[in-house]
C-alpha positions in Angstrom: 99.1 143.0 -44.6 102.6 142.2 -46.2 103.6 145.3 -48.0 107.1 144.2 -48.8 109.5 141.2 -48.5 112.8 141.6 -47.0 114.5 139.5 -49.2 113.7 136.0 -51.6 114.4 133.8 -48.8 111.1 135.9 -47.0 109.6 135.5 -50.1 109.7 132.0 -50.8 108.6 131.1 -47.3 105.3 133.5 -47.7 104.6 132.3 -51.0 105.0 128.5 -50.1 102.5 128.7 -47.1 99.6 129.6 -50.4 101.0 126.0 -52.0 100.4 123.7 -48.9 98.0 122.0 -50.7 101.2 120.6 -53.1 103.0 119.5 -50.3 104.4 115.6 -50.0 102.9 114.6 -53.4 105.1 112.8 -55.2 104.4 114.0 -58.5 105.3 117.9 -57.6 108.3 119.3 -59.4 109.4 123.3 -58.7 111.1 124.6 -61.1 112.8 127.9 -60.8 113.8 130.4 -62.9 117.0 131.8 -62.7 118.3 133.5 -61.3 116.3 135.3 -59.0 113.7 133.1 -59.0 115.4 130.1 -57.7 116.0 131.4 -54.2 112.4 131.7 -54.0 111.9 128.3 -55.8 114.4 126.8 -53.1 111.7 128.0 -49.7 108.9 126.7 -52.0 110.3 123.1 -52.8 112.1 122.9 -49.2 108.2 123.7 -47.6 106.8 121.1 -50.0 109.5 118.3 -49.7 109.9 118.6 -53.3 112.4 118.6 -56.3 113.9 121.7 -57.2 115.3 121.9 -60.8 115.5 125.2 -63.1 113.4 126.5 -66.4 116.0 128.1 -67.8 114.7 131.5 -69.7 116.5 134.5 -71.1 114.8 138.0 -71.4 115.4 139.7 -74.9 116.3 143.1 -73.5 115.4 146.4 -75.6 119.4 147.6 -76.5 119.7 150.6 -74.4 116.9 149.6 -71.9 118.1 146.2 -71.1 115.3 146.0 -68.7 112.6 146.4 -70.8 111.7 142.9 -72.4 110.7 142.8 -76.1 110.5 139.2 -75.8 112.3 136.1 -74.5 113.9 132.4 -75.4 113.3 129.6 -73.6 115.0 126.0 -74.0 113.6 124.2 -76.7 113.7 126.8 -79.5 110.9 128.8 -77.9 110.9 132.1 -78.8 108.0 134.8 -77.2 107.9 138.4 -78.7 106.5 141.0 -76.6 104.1 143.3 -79.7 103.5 145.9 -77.3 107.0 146.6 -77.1 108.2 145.6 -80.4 105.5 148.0 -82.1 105.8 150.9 -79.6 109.4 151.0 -80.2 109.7 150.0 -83.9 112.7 147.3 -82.9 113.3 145.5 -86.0 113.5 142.2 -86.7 117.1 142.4 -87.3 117.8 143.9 -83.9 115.4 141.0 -82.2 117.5 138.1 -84.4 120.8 139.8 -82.7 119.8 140.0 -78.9 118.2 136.5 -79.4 121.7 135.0 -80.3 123.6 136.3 -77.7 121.0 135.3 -75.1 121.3 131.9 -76.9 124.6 131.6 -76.1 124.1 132.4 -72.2 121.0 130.4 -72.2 123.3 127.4 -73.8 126.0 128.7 -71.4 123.9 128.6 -67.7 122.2 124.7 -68.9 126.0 123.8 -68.4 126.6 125.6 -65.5 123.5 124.6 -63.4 122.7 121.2 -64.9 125.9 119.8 -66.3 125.4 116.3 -67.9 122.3 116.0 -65.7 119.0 115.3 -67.8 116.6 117.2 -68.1 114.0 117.0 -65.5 110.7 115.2 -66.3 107.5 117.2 -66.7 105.2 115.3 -68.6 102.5 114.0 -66.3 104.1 115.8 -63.2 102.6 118.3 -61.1 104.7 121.7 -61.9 105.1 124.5 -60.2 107.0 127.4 -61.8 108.2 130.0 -59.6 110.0 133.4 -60.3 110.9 136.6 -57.6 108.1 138.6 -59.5 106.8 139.0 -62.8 107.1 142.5 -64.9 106.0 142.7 -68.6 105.2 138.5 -68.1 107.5 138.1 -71.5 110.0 135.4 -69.9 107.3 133.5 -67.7 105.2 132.9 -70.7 108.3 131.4 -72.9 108.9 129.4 -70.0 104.9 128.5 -69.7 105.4 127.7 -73.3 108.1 125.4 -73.2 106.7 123.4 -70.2 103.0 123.4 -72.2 104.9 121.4 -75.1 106.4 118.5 -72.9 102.3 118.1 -71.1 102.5 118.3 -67.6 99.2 117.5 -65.8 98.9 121.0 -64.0 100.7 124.0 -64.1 100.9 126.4 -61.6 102.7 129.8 -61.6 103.6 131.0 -58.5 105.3 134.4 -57.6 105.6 136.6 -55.1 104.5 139.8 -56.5 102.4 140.5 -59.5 101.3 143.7 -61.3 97.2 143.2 -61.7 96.7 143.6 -65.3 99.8 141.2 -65.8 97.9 138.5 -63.5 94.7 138.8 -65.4 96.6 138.7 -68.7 98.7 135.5 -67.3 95.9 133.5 -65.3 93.8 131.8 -68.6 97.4 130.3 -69.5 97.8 128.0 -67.0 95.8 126.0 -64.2 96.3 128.0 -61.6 98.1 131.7 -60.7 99.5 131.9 -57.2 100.6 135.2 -55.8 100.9 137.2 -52.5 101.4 140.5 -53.4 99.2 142.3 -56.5 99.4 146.1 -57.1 97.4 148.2 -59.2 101.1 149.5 -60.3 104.0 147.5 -60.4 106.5 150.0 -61.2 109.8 146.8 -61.2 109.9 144.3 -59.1 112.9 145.1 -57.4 110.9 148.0 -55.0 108.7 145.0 -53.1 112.0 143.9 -51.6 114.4 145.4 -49.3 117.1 143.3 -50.5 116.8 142.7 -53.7 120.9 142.0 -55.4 121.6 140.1 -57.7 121.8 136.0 -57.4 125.1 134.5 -58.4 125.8 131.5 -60.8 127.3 130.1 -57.5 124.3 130.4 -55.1 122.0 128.9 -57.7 124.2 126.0 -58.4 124.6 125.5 -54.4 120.8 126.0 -53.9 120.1 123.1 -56.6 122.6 121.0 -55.1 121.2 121.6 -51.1 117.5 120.8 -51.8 118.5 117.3 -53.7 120.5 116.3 -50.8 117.6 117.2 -48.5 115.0 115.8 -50.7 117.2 112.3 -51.1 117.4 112.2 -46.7 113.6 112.8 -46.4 112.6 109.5 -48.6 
């Protein structure tokens, strides 16, 4: 039994070979989240011979405990507060409004970077699959399952590569269907189910995005 992935490029290959059933359909779309998510997004679409775009999403840190999310924006004016969090820590709104309109600004900032003058892609009546390295407190894939829910795709499917259980259980009613390889009783952060686990660059996701169009546009 997998206990660990060496890297997202592991990952993605493990988690694609539980989506074969979404493999050369024409209406599949995989859209990653970046950035570590879209390494793992890349193996998934490459497996499927699919498109590979991005859900861009932006974690509202706690100040001080940036990896803590209180909540988190997601294109489209979709905005997901995390209650626990926010009441635990009596955060007040004030302090939300401010980390909300820097992480505007870098969510505005990364559409440029990764998409340019591209349109977005098209969801509604498409297959999607949404894919992430791992999901924590689940504040930033439900924005981004919120966003996507507004423009109606015929299924949605989350798929990640590790998921705390209570997380999964919380996140599995939201969507069609909740794909996952590894599911501990305690999740602790993501970043212990991989041996590598640094940071993805603006670069590599721009030149992942850019390699699975070109291979997409030879297979067809």
């Amino acid at each position: 039994m997998l206990q660990r992935f060496r890297n997202r490029v592991e990952a993605g290959k493990v988690l694609a070979a539980k989506l074969t059933e979404y493999g050369n359909r024409p209406d599949v779309l995989v859209l990653g989240l970046p950035r570590g998510g879209v390494p793992v997004a890349y193996e998934v679409a490459n497996a499927l011979d699919a498109p590979l775009d991005v859900c861009l999403v932006r974690k509202l840190g706690v100040p001080g405990h940036k990896e803590l999310a209180m909540g988190a924006l997601a294109m489209g004016g979709v905005r997901v507060i995390n209650e626990n969090v926010v009441d635990w820590l009596r955060i007040p709104k004030e302090t939300i409004d401010r980390v909300a309109a820097m992480e505007r600004r870098e969510l505005e900032r990364r559409n440029l970077v990764y998409r340019g003058n591209r349109p977005l892609p098209k969801v509604k009546n498409h297959t999607v699959i949404l894919v992430d390295d791992g999901i924590a407190t689940g504040a930033t894939i439900r924005a981004a399952i919120a966003t996507l829910k507004k423009q109606q795709p015929c299924e949605l499917v989350v798929a990640v590569p590790v998921v705390g259980v209570s997380t999964f259980e919380e996140l599995e009613p939201e969507v069609d269907k909740l794909v996952c390889v590894i599911m501990p009783e305690d999740l602790y952060a993501i970043g212990i189910w991989y041996e590598d686990f640094q940071q993805t660059t603006d670069a590599e996701v721009c030149e992942l995005l850019t390699r699975q169009k070109l291979l997409v546009a030879n297979s067809s």
